[in-house]
C-alpha positions in Angstrom: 9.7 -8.0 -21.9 10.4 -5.7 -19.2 8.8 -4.5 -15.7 5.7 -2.1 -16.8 5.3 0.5 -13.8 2.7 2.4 -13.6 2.7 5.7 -13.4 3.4 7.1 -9.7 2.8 10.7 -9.2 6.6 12.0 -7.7 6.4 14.9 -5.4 8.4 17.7 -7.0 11.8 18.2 -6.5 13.5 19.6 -3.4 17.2 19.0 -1.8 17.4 18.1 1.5 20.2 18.3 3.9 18.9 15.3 6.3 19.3 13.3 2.5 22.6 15.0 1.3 24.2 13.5 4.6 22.0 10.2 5.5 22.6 8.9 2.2 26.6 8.8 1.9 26.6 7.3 5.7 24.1 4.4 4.0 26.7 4.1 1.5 29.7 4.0 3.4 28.0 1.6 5.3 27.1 -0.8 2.2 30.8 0.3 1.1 32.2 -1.5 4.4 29.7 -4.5 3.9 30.7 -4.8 0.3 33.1 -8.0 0.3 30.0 -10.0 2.2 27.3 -8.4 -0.3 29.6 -9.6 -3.3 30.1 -12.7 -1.5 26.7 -13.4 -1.4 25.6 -12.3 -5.1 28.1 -14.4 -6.5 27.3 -17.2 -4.4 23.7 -17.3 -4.6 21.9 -13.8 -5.5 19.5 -14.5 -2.9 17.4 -11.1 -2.0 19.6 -8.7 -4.4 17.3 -9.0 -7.4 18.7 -7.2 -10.5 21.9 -6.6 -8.6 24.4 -6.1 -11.7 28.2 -5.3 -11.6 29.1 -2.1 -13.6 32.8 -2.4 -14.6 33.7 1.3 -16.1 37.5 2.5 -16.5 38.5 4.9 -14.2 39.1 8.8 -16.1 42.0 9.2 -14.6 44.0 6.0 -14.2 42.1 4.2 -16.8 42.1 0.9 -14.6 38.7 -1.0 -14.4 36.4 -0.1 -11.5 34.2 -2.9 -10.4 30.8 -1.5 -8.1 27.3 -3.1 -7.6 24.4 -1.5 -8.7 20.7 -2.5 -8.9 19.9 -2.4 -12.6 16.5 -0.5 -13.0 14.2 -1.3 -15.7 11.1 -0.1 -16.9 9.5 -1.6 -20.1 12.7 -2.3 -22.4 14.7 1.2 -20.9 17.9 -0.3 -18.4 18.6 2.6 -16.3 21.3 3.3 -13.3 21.7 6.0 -10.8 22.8 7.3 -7.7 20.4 9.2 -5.9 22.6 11.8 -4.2 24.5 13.3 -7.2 27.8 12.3 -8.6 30.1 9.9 -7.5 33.0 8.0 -8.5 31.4 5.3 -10.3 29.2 8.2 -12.3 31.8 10.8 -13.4 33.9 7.5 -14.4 30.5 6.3 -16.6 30.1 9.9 -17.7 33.8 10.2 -19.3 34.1 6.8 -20.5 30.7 6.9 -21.8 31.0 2.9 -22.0 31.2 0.5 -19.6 30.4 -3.6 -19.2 27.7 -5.0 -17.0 28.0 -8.4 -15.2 25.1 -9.6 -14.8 25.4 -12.6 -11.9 27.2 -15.6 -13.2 27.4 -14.8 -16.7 29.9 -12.9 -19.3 29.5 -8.9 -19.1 28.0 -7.1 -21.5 29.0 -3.8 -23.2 26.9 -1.1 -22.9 26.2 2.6 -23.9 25.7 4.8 -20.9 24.0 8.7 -21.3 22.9 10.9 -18.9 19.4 12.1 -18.5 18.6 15.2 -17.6 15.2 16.3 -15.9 12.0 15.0 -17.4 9.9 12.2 -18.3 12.6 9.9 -18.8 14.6 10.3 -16.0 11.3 10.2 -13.4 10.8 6.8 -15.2 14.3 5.9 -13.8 13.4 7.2 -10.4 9.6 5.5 -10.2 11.9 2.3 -11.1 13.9 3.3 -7.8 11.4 0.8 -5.7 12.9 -2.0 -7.5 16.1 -1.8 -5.2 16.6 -4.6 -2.6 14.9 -3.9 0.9 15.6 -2.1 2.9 16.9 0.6 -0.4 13.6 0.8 -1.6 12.0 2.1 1.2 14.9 4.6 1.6 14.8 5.5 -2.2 11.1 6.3 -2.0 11.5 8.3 1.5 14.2 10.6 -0.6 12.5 10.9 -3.6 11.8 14.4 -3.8 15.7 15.1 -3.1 16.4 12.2 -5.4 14.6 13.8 -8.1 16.4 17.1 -7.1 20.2 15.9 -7.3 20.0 12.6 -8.1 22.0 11.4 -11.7 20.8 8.6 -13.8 22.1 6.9 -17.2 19.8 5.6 -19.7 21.9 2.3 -21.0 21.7 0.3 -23.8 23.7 -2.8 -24.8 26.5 -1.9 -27.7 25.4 -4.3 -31.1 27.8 -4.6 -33.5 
């Protein structure tokens, strides 16, 4: 029972330098805003959608990291990304390979992450990009070329049994 989306033509992939720089000022910038935004999904959730909280030990010190994330879904496939490449958060998912997801007001889950590499499933992850909160969704689908150039996303399932 998940979001069906129908099938967007993406344009093909290309890097961009405006993107490789605008998007890690965004993200300093939501960085810096991060205690309010956690504030207010743990509060309320109002406007942050399928926000979830991605708790993934750190490779190196092993310590839980705790980051927000919009959980994209398409059909039953959970999927999470950044769109400009790795970051902490992914190269920490990629070594672990587990991690547990919070969604709001409710125990975490543990799930299976793996990385997609280019192809049908991973442009489903990145047609699922306009399910980010405003304004995110408008910037996601402005990039989406360089997204689909450099962009890393996880296919991730919960772990049964």
């Amino acid at each position: 029972m998940g979001v069906y989306l129908a099938r967007v033509e993406l344009p093909p992939p290309r890097a961009s330098g405006f993107w490789r720089r605008a998007l890690p000022a965004m993200y300093a910038f939501i960085g810096f805003m991060d205690p309010l935004i956690r504030g207010s999904w743990q509060a309320s959730g109002a406007g942050l959608g399928n926000v979830v909280e991605l708790r993934v030990a750190g490779r190196k010190s092993g310590a839980y990291r705790r980051v927000l994330l919009t959980l994209l879904v398409d059909r039953d496939r959970w999927f999470l990304g950044h769109p400009n490449g790795d970051v902490s958060w992914t190269r920490n998912l990629e070594a672990a390979g587990t991690a547990d997801v919070a969604f709001r007001r409710t125990a975490p889950i543990s799930v299976r992450a793996r990385r997609l590499e280019p192809g049908d499933e991973r442009d489903r992850a990145i047609r699922a990009t306009g399910q980010q909160p405003f304004p995110a969704n408008i910037v996601y689908r402005l990039a989406r070329a360089h997204i689909r150039a450099v962009g890393v996303f996880y296919s991730i399932e919960p772990v049964t049994g």
